[in-house]
C-alpha positions as CSV (number, residue, x, y, z in Angstrom):
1,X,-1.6,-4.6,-19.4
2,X,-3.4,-1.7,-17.9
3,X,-7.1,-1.7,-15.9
4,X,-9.3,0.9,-17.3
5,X,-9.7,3.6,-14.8
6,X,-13.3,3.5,-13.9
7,X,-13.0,-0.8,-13.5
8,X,-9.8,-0.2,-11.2
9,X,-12.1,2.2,-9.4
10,X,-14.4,-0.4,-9.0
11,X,-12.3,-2.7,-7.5
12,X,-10.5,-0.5,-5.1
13,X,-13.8,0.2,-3.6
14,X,-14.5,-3.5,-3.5
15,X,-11.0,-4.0,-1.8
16,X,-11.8,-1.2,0.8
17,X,-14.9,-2.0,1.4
18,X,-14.1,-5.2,2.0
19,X,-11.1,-4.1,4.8
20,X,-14.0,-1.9,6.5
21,X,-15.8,-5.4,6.9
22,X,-13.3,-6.7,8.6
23,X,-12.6,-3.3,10.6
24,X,-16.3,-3.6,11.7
25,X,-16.6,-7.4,12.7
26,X,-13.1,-6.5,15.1
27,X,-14.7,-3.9,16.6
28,X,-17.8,-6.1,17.1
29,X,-15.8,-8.9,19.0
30,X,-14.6,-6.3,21.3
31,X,-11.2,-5.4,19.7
32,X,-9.9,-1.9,20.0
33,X,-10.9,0.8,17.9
34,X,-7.9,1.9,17.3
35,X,-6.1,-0.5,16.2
36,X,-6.8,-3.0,13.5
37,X,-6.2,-6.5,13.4
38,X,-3.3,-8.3,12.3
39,X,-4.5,-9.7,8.7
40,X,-3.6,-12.7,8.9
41,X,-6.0,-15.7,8.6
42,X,-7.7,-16.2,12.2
43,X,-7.5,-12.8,12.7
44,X,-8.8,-10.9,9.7
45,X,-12.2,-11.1,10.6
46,X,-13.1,-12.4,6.8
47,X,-15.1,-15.1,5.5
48,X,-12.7,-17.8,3.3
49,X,-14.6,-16.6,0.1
50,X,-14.0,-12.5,1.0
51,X,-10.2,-13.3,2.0
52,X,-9.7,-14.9,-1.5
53,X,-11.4,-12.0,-3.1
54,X,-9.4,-9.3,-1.0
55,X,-6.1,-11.2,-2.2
56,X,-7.2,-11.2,-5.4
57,X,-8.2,-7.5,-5.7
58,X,-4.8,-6.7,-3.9
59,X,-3.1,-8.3,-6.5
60,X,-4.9,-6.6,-9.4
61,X,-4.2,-3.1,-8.0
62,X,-0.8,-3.0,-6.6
63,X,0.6,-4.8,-9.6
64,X,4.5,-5.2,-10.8
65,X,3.2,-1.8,-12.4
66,X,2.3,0.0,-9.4
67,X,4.9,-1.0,-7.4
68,X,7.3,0.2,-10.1
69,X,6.2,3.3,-10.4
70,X,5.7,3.6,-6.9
71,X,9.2,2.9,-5.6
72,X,11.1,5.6,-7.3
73,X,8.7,8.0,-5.5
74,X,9.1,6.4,-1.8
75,X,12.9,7.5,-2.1
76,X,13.4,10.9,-3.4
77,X,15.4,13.1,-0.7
78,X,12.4,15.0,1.1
């Protein structure tokens, strides 16, 4: 089944929006700038109700799909 364009649009802005949430609220506690956090609960920096939202956006977008037609890419001879 594929998302139409403009809704998957939509929802990687959601997804990335969401990450620059978390980005922000780091930095706020005093982490580094350059560095992110590790993602992992306790140290994502996201409310219960935005992690569950992130995971399920993640695994809208980078469906069986995507990662099919992703793979073959990632290992042509450069």
């Amino acid at each position: 089944m594929t998302i139409p364009n403009n809704l998957l649009q939509q929802q990687v802005r959601r997804l990335d929006e969401l990450m620059a949430i978390s980005k922000q609220r780091y930095i706020d506690a005093g982490g580094d700038p350059r560095h992110t956090p590790s993602g992992l609960k306790g140290d994502d920096y996201l409310t219960d109700s935005e992690r569950k939202e992130a995971l399920q956006l993640a695994r809208i977008i980078f469906n069986e799909d995507y990662i099919h037609s992703y793979l073959p890419t990632k290992h042509q001879p450069n």
